[in-house]
DRENVEX-557038 format. One record per residue (C-alpha): residue number from 1; chain; x, y negated, z negated. Coordinates in Angstrom, 1 decimal, decimal comma, padded with zeros to 4 digits. Layout:
<sites>
 num cadena     px     py     pz
 NUM      A      X      Y      Z
...
</sites>
This chain:
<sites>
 num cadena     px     py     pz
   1      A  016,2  004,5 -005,8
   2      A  014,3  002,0 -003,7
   3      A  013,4 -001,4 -005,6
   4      A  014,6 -004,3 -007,9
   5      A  016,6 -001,7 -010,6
   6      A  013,1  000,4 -010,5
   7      A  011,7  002,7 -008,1
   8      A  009,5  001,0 -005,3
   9      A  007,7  004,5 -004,9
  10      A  003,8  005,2 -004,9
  11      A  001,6  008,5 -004,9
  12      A -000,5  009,2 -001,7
  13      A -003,4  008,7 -003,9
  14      A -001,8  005,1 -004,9
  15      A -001,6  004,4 -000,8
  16      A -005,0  005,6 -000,1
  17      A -006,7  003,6 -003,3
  18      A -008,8  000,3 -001,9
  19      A -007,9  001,1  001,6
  20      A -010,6 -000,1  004,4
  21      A -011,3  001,1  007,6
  22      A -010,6 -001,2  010,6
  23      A -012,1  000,5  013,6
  24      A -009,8  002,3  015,7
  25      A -008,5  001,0  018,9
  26      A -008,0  005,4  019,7
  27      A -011,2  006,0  021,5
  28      A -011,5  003,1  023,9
  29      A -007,8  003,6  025,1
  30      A -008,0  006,2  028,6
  31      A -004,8  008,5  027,5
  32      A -003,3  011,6  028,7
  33      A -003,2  014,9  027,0
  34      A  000,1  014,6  026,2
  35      A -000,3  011,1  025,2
  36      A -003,0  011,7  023,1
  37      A -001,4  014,7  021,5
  38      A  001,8  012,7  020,4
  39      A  000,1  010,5  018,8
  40      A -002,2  013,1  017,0
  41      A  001,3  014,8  016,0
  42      A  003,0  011,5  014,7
  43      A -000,7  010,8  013,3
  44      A -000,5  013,3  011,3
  45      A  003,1  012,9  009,4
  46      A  001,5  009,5  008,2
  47      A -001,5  010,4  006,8
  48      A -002,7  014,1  007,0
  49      A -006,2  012,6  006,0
  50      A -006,7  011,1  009,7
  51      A -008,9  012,7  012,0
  52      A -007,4  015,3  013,9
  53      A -006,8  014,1  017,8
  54      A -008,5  017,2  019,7
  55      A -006,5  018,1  022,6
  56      A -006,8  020,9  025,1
  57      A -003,3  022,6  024,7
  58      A -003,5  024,1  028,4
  59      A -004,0  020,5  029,8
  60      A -000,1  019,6  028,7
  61      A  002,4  018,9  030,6
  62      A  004,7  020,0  027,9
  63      A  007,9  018,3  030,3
  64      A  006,1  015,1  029,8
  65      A  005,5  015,5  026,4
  66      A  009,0  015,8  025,3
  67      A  010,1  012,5  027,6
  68      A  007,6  011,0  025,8
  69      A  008,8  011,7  021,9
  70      A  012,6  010,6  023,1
  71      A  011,3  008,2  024,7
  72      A  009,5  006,4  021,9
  73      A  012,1  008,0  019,2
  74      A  009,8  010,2  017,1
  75      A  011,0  014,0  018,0
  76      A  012,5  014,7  014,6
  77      A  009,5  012,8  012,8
  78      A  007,6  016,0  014,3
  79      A  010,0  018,5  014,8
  80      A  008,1  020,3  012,1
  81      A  004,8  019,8  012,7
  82      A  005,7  021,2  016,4
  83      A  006,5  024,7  014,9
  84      A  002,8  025,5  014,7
  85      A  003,0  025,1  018,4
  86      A  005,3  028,1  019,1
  87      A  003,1  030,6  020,7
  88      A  002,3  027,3  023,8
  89      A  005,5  025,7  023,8
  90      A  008,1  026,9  026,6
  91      A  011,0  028,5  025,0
  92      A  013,0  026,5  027,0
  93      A  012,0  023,5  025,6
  94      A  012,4  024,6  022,2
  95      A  015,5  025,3  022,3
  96      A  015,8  021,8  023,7
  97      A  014,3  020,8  021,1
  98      A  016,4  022,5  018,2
  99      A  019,3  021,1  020,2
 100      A  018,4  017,5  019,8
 101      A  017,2  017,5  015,9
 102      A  020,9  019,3  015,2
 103      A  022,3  016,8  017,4
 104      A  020,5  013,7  015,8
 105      A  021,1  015,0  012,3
 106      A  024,8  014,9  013,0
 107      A  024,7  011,7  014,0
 108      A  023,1  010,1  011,8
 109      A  025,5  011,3  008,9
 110      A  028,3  010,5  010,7
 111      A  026,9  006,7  011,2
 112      A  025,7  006,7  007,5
 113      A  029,0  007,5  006,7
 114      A  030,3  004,5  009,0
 115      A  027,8  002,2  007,7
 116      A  028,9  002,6  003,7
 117      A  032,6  002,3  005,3
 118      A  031,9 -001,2  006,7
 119      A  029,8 -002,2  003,7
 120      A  032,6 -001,7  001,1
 121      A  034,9 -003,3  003,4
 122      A  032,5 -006,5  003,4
 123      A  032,7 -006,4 -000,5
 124      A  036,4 -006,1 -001,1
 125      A  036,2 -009,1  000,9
 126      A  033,5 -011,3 -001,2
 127      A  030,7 -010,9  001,4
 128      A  027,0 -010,5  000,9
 129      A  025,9 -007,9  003,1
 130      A  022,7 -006,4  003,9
 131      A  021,9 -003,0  005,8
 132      A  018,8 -002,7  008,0
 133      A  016,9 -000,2  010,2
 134      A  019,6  002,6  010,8
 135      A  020,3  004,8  008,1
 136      A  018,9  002,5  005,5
 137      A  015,5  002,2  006,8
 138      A  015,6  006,4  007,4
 139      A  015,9  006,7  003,8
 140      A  013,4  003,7  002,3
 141      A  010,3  004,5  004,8
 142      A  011,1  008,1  006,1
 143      A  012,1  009,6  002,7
 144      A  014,9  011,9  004,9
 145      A  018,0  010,4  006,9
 146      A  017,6  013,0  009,3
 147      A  013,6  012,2  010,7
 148      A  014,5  008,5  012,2
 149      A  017,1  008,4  015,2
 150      A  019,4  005,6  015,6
 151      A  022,2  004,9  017,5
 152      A  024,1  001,6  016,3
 153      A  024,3 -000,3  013,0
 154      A  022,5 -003,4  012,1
 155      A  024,0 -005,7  008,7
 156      A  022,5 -008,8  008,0
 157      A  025,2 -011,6  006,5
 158      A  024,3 -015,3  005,4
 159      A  025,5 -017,7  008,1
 160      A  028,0 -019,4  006,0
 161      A  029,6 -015,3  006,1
 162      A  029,7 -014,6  010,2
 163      A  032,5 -015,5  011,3
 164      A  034,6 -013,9  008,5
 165      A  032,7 -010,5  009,1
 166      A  033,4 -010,9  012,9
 167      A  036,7 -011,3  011,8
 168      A  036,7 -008,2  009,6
 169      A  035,0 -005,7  012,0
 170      A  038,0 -007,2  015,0
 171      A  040,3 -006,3  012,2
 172      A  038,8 -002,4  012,0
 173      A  039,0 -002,3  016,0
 174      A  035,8 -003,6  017,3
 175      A  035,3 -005,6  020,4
 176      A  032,4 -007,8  020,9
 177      A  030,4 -007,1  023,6
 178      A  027,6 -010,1  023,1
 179      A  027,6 -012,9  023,4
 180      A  030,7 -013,5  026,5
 181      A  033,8 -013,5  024,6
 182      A  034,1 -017,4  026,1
 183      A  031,3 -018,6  024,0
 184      A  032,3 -021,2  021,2
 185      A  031,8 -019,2  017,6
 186      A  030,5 -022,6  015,4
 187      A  028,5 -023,3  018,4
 188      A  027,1 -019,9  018,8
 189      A  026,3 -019,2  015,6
 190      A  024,4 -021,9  014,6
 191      A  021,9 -021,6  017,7
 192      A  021,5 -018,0  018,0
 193      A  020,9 -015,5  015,2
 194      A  023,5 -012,0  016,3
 195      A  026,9 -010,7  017,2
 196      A  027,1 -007,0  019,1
 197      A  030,4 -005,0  018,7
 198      A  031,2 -002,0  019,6
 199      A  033,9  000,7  018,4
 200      A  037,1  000,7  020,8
 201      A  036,6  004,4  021,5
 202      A  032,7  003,0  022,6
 203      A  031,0  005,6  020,5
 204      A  030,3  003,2  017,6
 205      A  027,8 -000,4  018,3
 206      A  027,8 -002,9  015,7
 207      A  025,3 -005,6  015,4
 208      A  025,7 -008,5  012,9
 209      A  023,0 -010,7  012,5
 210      A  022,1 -013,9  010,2
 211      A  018,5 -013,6  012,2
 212      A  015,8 -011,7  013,3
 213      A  014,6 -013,0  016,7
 214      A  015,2 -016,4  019,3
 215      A  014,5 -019,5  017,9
 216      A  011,8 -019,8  020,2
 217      A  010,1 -017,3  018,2
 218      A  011,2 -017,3  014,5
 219      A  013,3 -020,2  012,9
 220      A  016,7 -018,9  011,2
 221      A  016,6 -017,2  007,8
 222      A  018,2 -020,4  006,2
 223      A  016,9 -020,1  002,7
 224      A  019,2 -018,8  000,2
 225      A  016,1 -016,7 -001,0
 226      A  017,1 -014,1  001,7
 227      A  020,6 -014,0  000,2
 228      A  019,7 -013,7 -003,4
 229      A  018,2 -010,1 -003,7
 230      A  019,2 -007,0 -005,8
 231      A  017,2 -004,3 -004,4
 232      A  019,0 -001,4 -003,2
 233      A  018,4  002,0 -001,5
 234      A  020,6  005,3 -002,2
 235      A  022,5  006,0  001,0
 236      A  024,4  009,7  000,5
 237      A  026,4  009,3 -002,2
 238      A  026,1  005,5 -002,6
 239      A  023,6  002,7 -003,5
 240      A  023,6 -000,4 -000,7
 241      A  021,8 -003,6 -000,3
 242      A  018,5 -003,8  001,0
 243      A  015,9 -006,4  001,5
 244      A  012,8 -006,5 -000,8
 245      A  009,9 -004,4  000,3
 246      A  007,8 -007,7  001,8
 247      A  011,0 -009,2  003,3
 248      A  011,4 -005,6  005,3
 249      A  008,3 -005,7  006,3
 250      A  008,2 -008,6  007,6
 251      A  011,4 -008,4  009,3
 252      A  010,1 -005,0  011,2
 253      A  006,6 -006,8  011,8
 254      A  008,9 -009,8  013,9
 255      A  011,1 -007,0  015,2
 256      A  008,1 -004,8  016,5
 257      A  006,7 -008,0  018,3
 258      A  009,5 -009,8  020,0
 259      A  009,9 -006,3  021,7
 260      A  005,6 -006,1  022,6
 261      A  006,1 -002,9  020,2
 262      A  006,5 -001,3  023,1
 263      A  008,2  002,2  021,3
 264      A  005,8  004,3  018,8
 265      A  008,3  004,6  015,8
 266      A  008,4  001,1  015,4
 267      A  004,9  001,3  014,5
 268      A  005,9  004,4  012,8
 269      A  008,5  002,1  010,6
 270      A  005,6 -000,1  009,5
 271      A  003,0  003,0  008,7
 272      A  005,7  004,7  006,8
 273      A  006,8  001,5  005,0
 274      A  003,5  000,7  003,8
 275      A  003,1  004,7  002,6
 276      A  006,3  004,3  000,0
 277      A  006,6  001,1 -000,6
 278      A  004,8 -001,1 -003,1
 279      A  004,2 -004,5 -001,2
 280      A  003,1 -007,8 -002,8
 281      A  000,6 -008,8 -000,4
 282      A  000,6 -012,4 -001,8
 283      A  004,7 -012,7 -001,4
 284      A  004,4 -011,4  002,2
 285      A  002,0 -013,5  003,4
 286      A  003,6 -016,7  001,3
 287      A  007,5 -015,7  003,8
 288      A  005,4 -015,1  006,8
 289      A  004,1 -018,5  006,8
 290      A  007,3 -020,0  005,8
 291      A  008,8 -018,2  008,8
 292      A  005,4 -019,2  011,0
 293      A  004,8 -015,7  011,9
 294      A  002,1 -014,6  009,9
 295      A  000,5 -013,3  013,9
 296      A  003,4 -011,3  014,0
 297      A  003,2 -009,8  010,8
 298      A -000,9 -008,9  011,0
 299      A -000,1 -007,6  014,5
 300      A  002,4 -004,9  012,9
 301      A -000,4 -004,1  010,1
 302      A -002,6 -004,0  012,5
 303      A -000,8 -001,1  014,9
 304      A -000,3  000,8  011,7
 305      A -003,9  001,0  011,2
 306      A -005,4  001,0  014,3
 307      A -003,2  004,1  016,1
 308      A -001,5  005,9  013,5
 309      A -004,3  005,5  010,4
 310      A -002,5  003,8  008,1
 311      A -004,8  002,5  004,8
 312      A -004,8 -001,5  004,6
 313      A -005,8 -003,1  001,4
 314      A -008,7 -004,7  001,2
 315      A -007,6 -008,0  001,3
 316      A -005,4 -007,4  004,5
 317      A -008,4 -006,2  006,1
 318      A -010,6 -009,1  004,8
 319      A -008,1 -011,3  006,8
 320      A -007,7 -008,9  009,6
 321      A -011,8 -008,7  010,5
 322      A -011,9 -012,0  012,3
 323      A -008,5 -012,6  013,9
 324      A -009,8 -012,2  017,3
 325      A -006,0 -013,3  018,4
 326      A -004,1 -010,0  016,8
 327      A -007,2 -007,6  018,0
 328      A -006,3 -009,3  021,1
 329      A -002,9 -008,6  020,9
 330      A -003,2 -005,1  019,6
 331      A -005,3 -004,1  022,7
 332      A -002,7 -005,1  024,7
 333      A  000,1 -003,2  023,3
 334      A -002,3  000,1  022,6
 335      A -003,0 -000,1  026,4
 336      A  000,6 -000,4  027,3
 337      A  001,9  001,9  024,8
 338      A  002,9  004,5  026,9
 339      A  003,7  002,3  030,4
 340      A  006,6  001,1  032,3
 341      A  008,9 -001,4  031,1
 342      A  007,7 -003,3  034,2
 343      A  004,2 -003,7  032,7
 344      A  005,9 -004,8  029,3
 345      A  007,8 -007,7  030,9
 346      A  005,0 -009,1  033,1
 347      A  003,0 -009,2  030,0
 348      A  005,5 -010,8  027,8
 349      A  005,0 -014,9  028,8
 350      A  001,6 -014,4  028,2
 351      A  002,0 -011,9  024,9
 352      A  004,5 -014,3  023,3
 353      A  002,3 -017,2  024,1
 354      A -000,7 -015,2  022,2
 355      A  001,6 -014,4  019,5
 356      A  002,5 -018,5  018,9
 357      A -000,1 -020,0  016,4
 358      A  000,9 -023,6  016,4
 359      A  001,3 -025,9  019,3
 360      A  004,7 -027,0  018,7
 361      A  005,7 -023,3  018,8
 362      A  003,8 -022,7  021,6
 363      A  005,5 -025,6  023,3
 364      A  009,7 -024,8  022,0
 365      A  008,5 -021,1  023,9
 366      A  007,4 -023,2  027,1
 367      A  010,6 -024,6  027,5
 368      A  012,3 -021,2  027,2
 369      A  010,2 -020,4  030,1
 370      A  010,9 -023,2  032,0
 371      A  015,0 -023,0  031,3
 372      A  014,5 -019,2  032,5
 373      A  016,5 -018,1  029,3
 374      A  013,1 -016,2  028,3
 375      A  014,0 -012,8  030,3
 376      A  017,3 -012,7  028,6
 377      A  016,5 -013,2  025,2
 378      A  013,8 -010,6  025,0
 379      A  015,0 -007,9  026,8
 380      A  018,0 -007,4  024,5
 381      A  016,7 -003,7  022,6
 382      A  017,6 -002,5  019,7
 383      A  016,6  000,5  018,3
</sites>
């Protein structure tokens, strides 16, 4: 059960009521077939309702199109909507196909099973612990552990708790792999906001984190507000800690945008998010400004909205309307969607700086710049 000991859960007809229409971004972006018909596909798992993306089936390049849905992680969102596709699709590549969903389901029960290992390892030993993205954000915004992929485990701790779970998962057999093992621990932790460890047999990566993003971007998750929450989301056989519908959201939204959202099922995340979940606008908008990120936020909403047709409340929209920077932004990440990750990085300096809505944030990001620590900070992926 998702929510604070009651279900967080809402009809489709509860999702569509006072939803507004914020033109789409679709038609002035110049895609190809297969391009356009992924996103009609993935479109279509979010809200059936949306107008159906008309593409000339002969004019795929059906190799392309599957790079494209590994690429941006979405082939078992629409493994099942691609079955009406049969009689087109090479055989070859449906076996491919059927290959990778089996392969991906494994996987992810096997790391589900990991994750509730780790997490009950962190209570025995008094720590609060949180899980995020991975299996626990396949079950509260895909309804299924088996439609998101993921590859590594992300836990969220309070500060005051990172050193004892680095301790704990060194204990279990982990190495860390970031930052270099010669960096000072106090030193490290209270200027950057994640640890990366990985499994000695390799096949297992870690990540602990007491933040979302560089300080040059968000400031740390210091209030013990973060730390104080009881919602929970069933996880196989279990029930684990979860952040509150707004705080997920918001932590996605930051997520999404310190990468350029530069991979389709991280807009996914957010469309899907706002489809089961039952956000308090009010609260969400109350944390983003505490965390000054309330571009990054209306940037995510905005994506949802704009290429997958996600509703918006009114009153999201209402705010949306005249924000000539996040329309700005949001035609920049439509238009690189589906390009190199060279494109993405000569954007960034200038994205980021877009993204900043306060001087002396806009200035702590020109000094990152400046000290060339920019390039490392944000090219560290997760999934």
């Amino acid at each position: 059960m998702n929510g604070k000991m009651a279900s967080s859960k809402r009809s489709t007809t509860d999702w569509q009521w006072g939803a507004v229409t914020i033109s789409s971004l679709e038609p002035n972006l110049i895609l190809r077939p297969e391009e356009a018909f992924l996103l009609g596909a993935v479109k279509a798992q979010i809200n059936p309702d949306a107008r159906a993306t008309n593409v000339e089936l002969s004019n795929i390049d059906w190799e392309y199109f599957a790079t494209l849905a590994m690429q941006h992680g979405v082939l078992p969102l629409i493994y099942g909507y691609l079955s009406q596709y049969e009689n087109v699709l090479p055989e070859v590549l449906q076996a491919e196909f059927r290959r990778y969903f089996q392969l991906n389901l494994g996987s992810n029960y096997v790391l589900a099973r990991k994750l509730l290992d780790i997490l009950s390892s962190f209570k025995e030993n008094g720590l609060s612990a949180f899980a995020f993205k991975g299996p626990s954000l396949a079950m509260i915004a895909y309804k299924d552990l088996t439609l998101r992929p993921f590859s590594d485990l992300d836990i969220f701790v309070p500060k005051k708790d990172v050193l004892k779970a680095k301790e704990l998962l060194e204990q279990r057999g982990f190495t860390m792999t970031f930052p270099e093992p010669d960096k000072d621990p106090l030193e490290w932790v209270d200027s950057h906001y994640h640890y990366t460890f990985v499994k000695a047999e390799g096949d297992l990566v870690v990540e602990i984190h007491w933040g979302i993003a560089p300080r040059f971007l968000v400031p740390p998750l210091d209030e013990e507000s973060w730390w104080q929450q009881n919602y929970q989301v069933k996880l196989l056989n279990a029930s684990v800690p979860r952040f509150s519908p707004e705080d997920q959201l918001l932590l996605l939204c930051i997520h999404g945008s310190r990468h350029q959202w530069e991979r389709l099922i991280w807009i996914c995340d957010i469309a899907l998010l706002l489809k089961h979940e039952m956000i308090d606008w009010s609260r969400l908008i109350a944390r983003a400004r505490s965390l000054r990120c309330e571009r990054m936020v209306y940037l995510g909403l905005l994506l949802a909205h704009q290429v997958l047709a996600a509703p918006l409340p009114e009153t999201i929209a209402l705010r949306l309307r005249h924000n000539r920077a996040v329309f700005q932004l949001a035609d920049t990440v439509c238009k690189q969607l589906f390009s190199s990750a060279d494109a993405h990085r000569a954007s960034a300096p200038s994205f980021f700086w877009l993204l900043q809505m306060r001087w002396r944030d806009k200035a702590r990001l020109l000094v990152h710049l400046l000290r060339g620590k920019f390039a490392v900070e944000t090219t560290h992926r997760e999934g």
